[in-house]
N, C-alpha and C positions, 0 to 999 in steps of 0.2 A: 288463789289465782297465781299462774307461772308466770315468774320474770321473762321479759322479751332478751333475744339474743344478744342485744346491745346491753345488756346490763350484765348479762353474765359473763360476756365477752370482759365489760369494763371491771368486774370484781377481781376476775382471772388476772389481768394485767395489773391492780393495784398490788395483792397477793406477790407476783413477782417483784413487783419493783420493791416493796416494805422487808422482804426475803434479803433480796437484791446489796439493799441498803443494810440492813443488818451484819450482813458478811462485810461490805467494803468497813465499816465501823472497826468490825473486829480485826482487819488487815492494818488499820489506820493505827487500831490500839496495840498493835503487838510490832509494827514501824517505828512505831513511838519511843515504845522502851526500847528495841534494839541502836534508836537513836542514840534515847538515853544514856543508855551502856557503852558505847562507843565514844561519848561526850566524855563522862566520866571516867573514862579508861584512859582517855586522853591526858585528863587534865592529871591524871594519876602520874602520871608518866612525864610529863613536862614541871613538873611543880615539886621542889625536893623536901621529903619527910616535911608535911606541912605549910613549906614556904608560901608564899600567894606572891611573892618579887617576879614578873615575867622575865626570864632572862636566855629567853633564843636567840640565837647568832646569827647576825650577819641577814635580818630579815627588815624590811622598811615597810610593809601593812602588817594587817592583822594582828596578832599577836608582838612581832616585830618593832609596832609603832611605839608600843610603851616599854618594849624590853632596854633594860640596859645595857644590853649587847646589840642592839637595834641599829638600824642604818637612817631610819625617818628622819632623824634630825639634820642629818647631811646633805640628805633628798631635798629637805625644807631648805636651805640652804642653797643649793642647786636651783632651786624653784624662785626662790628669791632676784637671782642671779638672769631671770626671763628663760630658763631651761625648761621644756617639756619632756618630762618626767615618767616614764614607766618601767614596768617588771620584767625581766625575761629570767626562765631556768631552764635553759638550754641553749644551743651556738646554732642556730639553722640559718638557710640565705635570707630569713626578714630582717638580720641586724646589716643587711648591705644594704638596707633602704633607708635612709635620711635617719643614720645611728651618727653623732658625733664621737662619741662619749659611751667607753664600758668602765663601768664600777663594779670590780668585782671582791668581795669579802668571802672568800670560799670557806664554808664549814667545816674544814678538813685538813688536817696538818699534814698531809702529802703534797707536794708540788703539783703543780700542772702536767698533765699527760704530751706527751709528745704529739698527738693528733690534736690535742684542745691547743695546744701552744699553735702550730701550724695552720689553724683555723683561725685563731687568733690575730697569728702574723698575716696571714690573704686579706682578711681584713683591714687591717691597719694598711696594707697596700693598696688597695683599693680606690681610696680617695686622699685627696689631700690634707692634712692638719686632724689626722683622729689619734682620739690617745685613749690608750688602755690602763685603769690606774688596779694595780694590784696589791693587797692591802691581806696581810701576813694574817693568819689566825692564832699563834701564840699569844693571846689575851683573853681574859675574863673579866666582866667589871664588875661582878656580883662579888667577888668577896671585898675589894675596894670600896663599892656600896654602905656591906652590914658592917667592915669596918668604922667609914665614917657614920653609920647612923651609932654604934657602940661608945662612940665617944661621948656622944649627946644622952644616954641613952642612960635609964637608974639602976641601980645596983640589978635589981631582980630583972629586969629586963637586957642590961648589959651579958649576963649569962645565956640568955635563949637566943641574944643576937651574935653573939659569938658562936653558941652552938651554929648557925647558918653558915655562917663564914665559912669556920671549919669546915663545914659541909659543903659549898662552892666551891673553896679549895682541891677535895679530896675529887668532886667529878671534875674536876678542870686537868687535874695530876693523870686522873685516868687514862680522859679521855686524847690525852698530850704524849699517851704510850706509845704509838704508831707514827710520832713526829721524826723522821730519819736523822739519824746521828751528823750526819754529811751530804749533799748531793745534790748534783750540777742538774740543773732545770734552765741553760741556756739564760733567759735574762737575768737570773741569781743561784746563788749556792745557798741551798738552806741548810742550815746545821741547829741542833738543838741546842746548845750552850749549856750555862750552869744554873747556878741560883739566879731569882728577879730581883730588880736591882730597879732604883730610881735615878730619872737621868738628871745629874746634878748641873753641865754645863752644856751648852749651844752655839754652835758654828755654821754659818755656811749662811746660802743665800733666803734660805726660808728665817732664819734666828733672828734676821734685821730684826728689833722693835719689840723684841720675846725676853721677857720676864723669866729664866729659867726657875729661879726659884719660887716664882707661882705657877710655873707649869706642873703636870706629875705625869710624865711624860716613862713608861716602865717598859723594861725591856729585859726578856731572856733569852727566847731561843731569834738568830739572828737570817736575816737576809741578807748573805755579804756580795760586794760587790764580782761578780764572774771573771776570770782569769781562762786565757787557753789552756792551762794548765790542770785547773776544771773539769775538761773536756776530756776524760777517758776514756769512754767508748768509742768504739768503733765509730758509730752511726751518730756521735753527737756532733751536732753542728757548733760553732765558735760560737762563742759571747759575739753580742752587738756591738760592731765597729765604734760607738760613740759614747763611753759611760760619763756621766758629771753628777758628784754628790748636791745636794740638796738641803739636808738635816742632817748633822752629826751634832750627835751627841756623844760626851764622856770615851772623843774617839771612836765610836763608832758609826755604822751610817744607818741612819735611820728613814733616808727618803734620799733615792737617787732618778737619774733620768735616762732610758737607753733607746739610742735611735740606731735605725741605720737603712743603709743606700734605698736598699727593695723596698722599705716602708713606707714611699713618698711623703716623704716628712710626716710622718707618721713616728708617734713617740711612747714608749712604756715608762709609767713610773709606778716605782716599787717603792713602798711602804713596809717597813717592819711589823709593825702589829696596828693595831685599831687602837691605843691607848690612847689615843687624840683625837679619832676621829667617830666613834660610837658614841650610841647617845648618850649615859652618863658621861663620861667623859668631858663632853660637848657644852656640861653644864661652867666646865672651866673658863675663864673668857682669853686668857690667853691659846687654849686649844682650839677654840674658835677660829682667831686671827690664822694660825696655823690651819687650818681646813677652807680659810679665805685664799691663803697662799694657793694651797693644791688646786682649786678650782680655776685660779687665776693664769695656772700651765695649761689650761685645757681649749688652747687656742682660739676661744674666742666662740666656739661650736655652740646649738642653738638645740641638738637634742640629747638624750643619757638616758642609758637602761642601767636601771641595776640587776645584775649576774646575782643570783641566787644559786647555792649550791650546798648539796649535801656531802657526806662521804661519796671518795671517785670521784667529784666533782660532775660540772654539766654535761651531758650527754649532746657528743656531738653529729648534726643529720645533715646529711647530701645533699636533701630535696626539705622541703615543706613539710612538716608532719601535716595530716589534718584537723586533729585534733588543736594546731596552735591559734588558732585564732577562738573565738567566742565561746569556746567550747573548753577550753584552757581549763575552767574551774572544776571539768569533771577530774583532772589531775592534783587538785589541789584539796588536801583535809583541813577543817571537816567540810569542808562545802561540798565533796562530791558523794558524801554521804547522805547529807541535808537534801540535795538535788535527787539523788538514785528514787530516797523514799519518798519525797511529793510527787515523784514523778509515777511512782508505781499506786500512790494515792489515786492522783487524777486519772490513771488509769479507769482505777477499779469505781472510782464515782461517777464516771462519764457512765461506763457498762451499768450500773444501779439505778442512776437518773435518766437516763435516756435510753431503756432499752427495745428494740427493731428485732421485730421476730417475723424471717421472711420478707416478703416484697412488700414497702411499704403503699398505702391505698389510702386513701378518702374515707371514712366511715359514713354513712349517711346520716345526717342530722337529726336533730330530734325534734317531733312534733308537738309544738307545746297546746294542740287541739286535742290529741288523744285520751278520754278520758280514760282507758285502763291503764296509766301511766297513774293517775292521779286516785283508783282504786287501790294502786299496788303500795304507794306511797302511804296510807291511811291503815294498808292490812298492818304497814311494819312499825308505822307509829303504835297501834293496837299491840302489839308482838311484844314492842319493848315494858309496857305497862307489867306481862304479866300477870293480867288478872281477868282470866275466862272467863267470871260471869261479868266485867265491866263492858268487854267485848261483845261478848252475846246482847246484855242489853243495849249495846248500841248498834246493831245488826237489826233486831227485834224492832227497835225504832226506825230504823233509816224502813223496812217493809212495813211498815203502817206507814209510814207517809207516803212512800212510793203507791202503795196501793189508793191511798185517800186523795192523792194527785192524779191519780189517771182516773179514777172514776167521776172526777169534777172536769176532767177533760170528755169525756165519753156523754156526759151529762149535756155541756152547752152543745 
């Protein structure tokens, strides 16, 4: 007996959707490891011959939070402080919206660009009592790290943890090749110096109450304080009318403050390096006090991003991107990889699970009086046995009854 339309219609559509579903599997499966390999290429790349010590620069999530070049600790600190705390990596008009406070740790031993300085400066104009704190990247804390863990550390292992070192040292040396020998950047002259050095003695108004010799406070290449003399271009603007040291150490300055007129009290403090204020570092408690101090110039203001930046530093935009609000993490690895592939998932599983062929309709119900529904039902239970003569004899039977039922009907 032949299946009614509704059933063939209904096998057709199981058919596709099980097809359907097979495919989006195999899309999921081959998503997956292309995950995988981008994961791992990652961590290839960020992690040296071996190492597992996180040590990104100048970042406060992700990765950043447990680095010892990391900014988290600082952030905590700030948060402590009743500051509301977020990320920006880039200069657009949402940091003129109730931004007290930019921290920036730029990844890059070049100075600020003249459009990011200038974007910088409109800002700081902008409102009253905003400070921009800028905090030099000639530092690494990773080899200061494997050093101190070395000390602690047994013969056999004092050897693989030196090897680290070494090896922290040598990309630190590297990647410090592009740091300019000299050059006026308006709120300081950066110059690369010589050998690092430990800063032995402390002066100035941040030293009140500092323990020099528990501090490890290191310094090579330098952020000195800017002179019109500085100013050799053509097109450079003067140093800011108001400079006052801060931190000097071993004679030099290691944290000063520069205001002027345009900035409505609006102030820049520059920082030599992060040797004080990253988060190993942070673990010192006299660097602490010192990152209590810096916070303490930041007049008093109630919010802070931290400026995230790579090589060239942040990119600066006229208008809004659109991408900067919610959607931010399609710019950020690996999450915009993580995002790309579930998304091209749930694509392909909505199409597998719910697939619409044509105008969707009503199907007519099904009648649970009809008894060739309940014939067809019986041929296939029969079907799956496989065994033609169990079939036949139950065929053979069901027409002797039928027959010996209607002729006792025919009878009364």
């Amino acid at each position: 007996m032949s299946r009614d339309s509704t059933s063939v219609w209904s096998d057709i559509g199981q058919r596709l959707q099980d097809r359907l579903l097979r495919r989006a599997l195999i899309v999921a499966a081959l998503a997956a490891v292309v995950l995988f390999g981008a994961l791992l290429y990652y961590w290839q790349h960020n992690t040296s011959a071996g190492e597992s010590l996180p040590a990104s620069y100048g970042r406060r999530r992700g990765r950043g939070a447990d680095s010892v070049n990391g900014t988290g600790v600082l952030a905590d600190m700030f948060e402590l402080r009743r500051f509301q705390v977020r990320t920006a990596d880039r200069l657009s008009p949402r940091l003129n919206k109730d931004v007290d406070v930019i921290v920036w740790f730029p990844n890059d031993f070049e100075p600020p660009t003249k459009k990011q300085r200038e974007f910088l400066e409109r800002w700081l104009s902008g409102d009253l009592r905003r400070t921009l704190i800028y905090v030099g990247r000639d530092y690494n804390a990773a080899p200061h790290y494997w050093k101190a863990v070395q000390s602690g550390a047994s013969p056999e292992e004092a050897k693989r943890v030196g090897e680290l070192a070494a090896h922290a040292e040598a990309a630190h040396e590297s990647h410090r090749g592009t740091m300019p020998r000299r050059e006026y950047a308006r709120w300081f002259t950066v110059s690369s110096g010589g050998t690092e050095q430990t800063v032995k003695t402390l002066s100035g108004p941040w030293s009140q109450g500092i323990d020099p010799t528990k501090a490890q406070i290191s310094i090579r290449g330098r952020l000195d304080i800017p002179t019109a003399a500085d100013a050799t271009g053509e097109s450079d603007p003067l140093p800011p009318g108001d400079i006052t040291p801060l931190l000097i150490g071993d004679r030099q300055t290691l944290a000063f403050r520069a205001t002027h007129l345009t900035w409505t009290n609006g102030q820049v403090i520059v920082v030599a390096n992060g040797s004080f204020l990253l988060n190993y570092p942070l673990v010192n408690r006299e660097h602490r006090k010192l990152a209590s101090r810096l916070i303490d110039e930041c007049n008093g203001g109630t919010s802070v991003v931290f400026l995230e930046s790579g090589p060239g530093g942040p990119e600066v935009l006229d208008k809004e991107s659109p991408t900067t609000g919610g959607l931010a993490m399609l710019r950020i690895w690996p999450l915009n990889a993580i995002v790309i592939h579930l998304t091209i998932f749930g694509i392909v599983f909505c199409l597998a699970r719910w697939p619409v062929f044509g105008r969707p309709k009503e199907l007519p119900g099904e009648n649970p009086a009809d008894f060739g529904r309940h014939v067809t039902a019986l041929g296939q239970l029969l079907a799956r046995t496989k065994n033609l003569a169990y079939a036949q004899s139950r065929l053979a039977q069901y027409h002797q009854q039928a027959r010996r039922g209607s002729g006792a009907a025919h009878g009364k």
